[in-house]
PATOR-280575 format. One record per residue (C-alpha): residue number from 0; y, x, z. Coordinates in steps of 0.25 Angstrom, whole numbers, plus 2048, in hexadecimal, padded with zeros to 3 digits. Example, Ala and Ser with C-alpha at 12.3 -4.5 7.8 and 13.67 -1.06 7.14 Angstrom:
SESE   num    py    px    pz
SESE     0   7EE   831   81F
SESE     1   7FC   837   81D
This chain:
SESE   num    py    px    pz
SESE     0   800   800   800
SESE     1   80D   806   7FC
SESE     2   81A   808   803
SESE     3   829   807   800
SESE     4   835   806   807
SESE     5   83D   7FA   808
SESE     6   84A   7FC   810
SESE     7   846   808   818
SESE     8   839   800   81B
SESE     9   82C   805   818
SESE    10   823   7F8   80F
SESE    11   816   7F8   80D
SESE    12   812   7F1   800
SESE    13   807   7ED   7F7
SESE    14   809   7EF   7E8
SESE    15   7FE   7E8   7DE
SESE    16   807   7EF   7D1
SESE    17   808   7E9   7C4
SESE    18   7FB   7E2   7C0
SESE    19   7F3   7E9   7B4
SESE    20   7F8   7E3   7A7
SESE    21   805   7DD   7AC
SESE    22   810   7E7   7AA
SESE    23   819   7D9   7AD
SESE    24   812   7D3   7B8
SESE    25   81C   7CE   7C4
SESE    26   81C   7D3   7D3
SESE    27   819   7CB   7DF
SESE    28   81E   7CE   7EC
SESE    29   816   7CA   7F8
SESE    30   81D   7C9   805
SESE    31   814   7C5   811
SESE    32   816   7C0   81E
SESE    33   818   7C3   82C
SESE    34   80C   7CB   833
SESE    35   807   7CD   825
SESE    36   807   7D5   81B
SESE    37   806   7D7   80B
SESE    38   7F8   7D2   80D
SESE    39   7FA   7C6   80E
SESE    40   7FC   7C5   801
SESE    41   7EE   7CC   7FC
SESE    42   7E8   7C0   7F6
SESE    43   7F5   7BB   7ED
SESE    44   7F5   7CA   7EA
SESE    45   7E6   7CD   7E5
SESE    46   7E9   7BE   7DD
SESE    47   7F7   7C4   7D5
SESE    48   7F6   7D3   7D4
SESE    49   7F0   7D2   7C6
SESE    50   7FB   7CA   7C1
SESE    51   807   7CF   7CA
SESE    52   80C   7DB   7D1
SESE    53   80B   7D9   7E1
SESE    54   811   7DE   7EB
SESE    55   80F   7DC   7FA
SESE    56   818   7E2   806
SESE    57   817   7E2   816
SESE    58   823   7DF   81C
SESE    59   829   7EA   826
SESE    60   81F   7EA   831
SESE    61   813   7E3   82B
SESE    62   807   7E5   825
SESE    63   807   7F6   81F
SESE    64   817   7F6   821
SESE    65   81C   7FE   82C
SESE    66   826   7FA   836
SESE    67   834   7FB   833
SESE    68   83F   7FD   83E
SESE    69   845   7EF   839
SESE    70   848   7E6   82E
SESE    71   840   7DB   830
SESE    72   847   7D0   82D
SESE    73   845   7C8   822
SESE    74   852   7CD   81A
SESE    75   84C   7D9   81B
SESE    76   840   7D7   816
SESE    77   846   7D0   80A
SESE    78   84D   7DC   807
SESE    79   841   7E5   809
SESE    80   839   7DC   800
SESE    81   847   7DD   7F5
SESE    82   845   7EC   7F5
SESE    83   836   7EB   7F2
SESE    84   838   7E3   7E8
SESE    85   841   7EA   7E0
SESE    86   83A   7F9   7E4
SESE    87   82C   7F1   7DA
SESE    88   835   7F0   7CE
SESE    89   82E   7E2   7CC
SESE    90   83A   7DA   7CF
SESE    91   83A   7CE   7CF
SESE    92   82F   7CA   7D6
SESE    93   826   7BF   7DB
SESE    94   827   7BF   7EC
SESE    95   81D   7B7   7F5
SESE    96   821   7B8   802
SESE    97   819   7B1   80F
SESE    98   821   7AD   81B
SESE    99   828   7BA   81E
SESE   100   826   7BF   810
SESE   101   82B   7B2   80C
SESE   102   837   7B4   815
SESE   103   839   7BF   80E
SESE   104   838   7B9   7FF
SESE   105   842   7AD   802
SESE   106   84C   7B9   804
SESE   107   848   7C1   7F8
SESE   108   849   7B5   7F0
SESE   109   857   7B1   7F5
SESE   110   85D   7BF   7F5
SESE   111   857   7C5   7EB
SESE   112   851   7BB   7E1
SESE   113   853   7C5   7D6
SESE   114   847   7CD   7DA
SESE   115   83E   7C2   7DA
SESE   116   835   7B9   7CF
SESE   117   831   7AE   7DA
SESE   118   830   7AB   7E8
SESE   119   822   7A7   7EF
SESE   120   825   7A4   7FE
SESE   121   819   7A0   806
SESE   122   819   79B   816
SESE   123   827   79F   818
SESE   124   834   79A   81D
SESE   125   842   79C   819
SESE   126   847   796   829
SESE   127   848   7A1   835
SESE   128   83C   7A0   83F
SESE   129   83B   796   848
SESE   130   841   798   855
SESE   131   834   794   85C
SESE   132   82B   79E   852
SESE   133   835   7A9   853
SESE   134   834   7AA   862
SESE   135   825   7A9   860
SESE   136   824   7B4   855
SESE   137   82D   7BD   85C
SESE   138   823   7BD   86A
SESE   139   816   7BD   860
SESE   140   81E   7C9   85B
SESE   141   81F   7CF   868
SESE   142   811   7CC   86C
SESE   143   80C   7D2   85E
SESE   144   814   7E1   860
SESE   145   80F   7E2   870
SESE   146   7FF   7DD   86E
SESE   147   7FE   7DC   85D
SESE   148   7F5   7CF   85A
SESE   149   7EC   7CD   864
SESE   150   7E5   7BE   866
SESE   151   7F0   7B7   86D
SESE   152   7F9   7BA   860
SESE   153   7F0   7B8   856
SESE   154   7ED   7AA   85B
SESE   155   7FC   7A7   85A
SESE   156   7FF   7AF   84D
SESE   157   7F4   7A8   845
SESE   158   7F7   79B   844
SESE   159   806   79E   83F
SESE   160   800   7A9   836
SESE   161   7F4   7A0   830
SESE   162   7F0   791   82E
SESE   163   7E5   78B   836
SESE   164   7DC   788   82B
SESE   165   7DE   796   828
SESE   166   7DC   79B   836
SESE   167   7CE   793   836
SESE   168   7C7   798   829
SESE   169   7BD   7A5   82B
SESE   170   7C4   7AB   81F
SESE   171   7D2   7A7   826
SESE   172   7CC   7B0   832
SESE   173   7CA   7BD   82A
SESE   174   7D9   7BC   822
SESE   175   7DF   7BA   832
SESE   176   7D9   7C7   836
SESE   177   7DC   7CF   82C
SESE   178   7E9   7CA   82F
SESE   179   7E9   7CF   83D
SESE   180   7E2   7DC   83A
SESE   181   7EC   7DF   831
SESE   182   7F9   7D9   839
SESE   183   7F3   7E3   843
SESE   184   7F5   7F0   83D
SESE   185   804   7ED   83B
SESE   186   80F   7F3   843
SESE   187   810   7E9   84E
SESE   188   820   7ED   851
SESE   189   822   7EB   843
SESE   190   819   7DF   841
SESE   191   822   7DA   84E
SESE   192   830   7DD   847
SESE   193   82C   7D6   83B
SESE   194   828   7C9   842
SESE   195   834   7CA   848
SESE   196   83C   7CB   83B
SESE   197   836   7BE   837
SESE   198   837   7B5   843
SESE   199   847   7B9   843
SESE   200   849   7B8   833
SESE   201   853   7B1   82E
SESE   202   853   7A4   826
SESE   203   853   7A6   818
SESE   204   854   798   814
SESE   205   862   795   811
SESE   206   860   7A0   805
SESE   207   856   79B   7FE
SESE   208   85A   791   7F6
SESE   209   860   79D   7EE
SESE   210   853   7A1   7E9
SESE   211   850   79F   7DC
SESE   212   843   7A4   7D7
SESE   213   836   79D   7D5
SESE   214   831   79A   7E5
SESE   215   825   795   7EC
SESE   216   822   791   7F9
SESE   217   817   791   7FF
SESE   218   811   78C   80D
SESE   219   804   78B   813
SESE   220   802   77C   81A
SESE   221   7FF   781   828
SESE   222   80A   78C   829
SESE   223   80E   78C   837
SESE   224   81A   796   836
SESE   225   820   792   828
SESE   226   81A   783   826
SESE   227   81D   77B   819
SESE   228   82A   776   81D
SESE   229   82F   785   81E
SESE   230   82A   785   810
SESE   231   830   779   80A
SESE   232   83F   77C   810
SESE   233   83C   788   808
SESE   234   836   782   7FC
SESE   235   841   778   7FB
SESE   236   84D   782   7FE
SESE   237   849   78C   7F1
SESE   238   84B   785   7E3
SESE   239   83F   784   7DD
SESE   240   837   786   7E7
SESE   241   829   782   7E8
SESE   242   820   77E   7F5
SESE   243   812   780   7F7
SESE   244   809   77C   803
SESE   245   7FE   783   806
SESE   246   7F3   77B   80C
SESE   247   7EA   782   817
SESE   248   7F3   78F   818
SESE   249   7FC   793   824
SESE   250   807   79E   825
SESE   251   7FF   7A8   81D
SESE   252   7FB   79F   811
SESE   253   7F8   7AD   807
SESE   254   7ED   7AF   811
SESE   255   7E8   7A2   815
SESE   256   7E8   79B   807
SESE   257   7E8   7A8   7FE
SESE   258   7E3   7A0   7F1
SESE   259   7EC   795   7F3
SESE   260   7F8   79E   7F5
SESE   261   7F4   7AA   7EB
SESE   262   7F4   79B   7E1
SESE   263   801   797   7E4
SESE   264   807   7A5   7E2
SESE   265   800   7A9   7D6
SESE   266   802   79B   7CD
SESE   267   811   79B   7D3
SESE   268   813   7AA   7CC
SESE   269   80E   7A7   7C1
SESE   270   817   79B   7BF
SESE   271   824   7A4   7C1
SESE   272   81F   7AE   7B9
């Protein structure tokens, strides 16, 4: 996995290239969500590669990315996933961003529509954290950098990262810890900064109604942290928009309905292209 560096921040990324035979063929931009990292995106990745180029990053303090000494507000972000952009050379591209990722994608396509071909946002929300779930997150957060993810947490973490139906499937069982496993080789004070720079974001919502590129939304119908009517203020605040609900998916839907999601993605691509 390479790296760059982004604002004086060291990214790890994932770079598929350009697929054999198709000098032409667009980029997609994968942004993941919090506690994750570009992985979450494996199965969308293994489905496009031969058509697309694809390109998947971890945020600062997640998944191969080293801690940074700050910047991890979702403006930042934004501008570290700007200068990523425009260090491939593939410009404009196509950005899918999950819940924090997709935090990040409404600013890019507000800001800096220039850069991209379409706009794929998935479990996400363009409102600040709820003042309840932000005092939550910031004492999980506290919990998480002293002890790391023992029982107690899981048990609390899970059902906001996962649907119950998803929770109850064998299969289910094995992508969860994986999930763990590799959420527990991160830097916990990073991983701690970054949930933090989520459950103090900003509201992006008043922006964007100033996007203008082609735009999906997607959510899953058992999200708890961003449920469908997170998703439908979006869908109806973007021109153009257009809103899909996920059945049996929570907050993680790319995991939990891979071949749903990766169907979604792929036939909207191939419309805007």
């Amino acid at each position: 996995m390479p790296t760059t560096q982004l604002n004086g921040a060291t990214y790890h990324y994932d770079d598929t290239g350009v697929p054999e035979g198709r000098p032409d063929a667009a980029t997609v931009v994968f942004g993941h969500g919090l506690l994750f990292s570009g992985w979450m995106f494996h199965h969308q990745v293994a489905a496009l590669r031969d058509r697309y180029r694809c390109v998947t990053l971890d945020w600062r303090g997640q998944g191969q990315t080293p801690a940074a000494a700050s910047g991890y507000d979702m403006d930042t972000l934004a501008d570290d996933a700007r200068a990523l952009i425009e260090s491939l050379g593939g410009a404009p591209v196509h950005y899918v961003g999950l819940s924090m990722g997709g935090f990040v994608g409404q600013r890019l396509g507000a800001r800096h529509g220039g850069l991209l071909r379409s706009l794929t946002l998935l479990d996400t929300s363009a409102d600040p954290e709820p003042t309840k779930s932000r005092i939550e997150d910031k004492v999980l957060a506290a919990a998480y950098r002293l002890m790391g993810m023992p029982a107690v947490l899981r048990s609390q973490v899970s059902p906001l990262m996962f649907g119950a139906t998803f929770r109850q499937d064998p299969a289910g069982q094995a992508t969860i810890a994986e999930f763990y496993s590799r959420l527990a080789n991160c830097d916990r004070a990073g991983m701690r900064k970054a949930v933090l720079g989520v459950a103090d974001r900003l509201p992006i919502y008043a922006e964007i109604d100033r996007i203008s590129v082609p735009t999906l939304v997607v959510v899953g119908a058992d999200d708890v942290p961003t449920p469908i009517a997170k998703a439908k203020r979006i869908a109806e605040r973007i021109p153009g928009a257009r809103l899909e609900i996920v059945p049996d998916a929570g907050h993680s839907s790319t995991v939990e309905q891979p071949e749903a999601l990766t169907a979604l993605i792929e036939g909207f691509l191939a419309g805007v292209s």
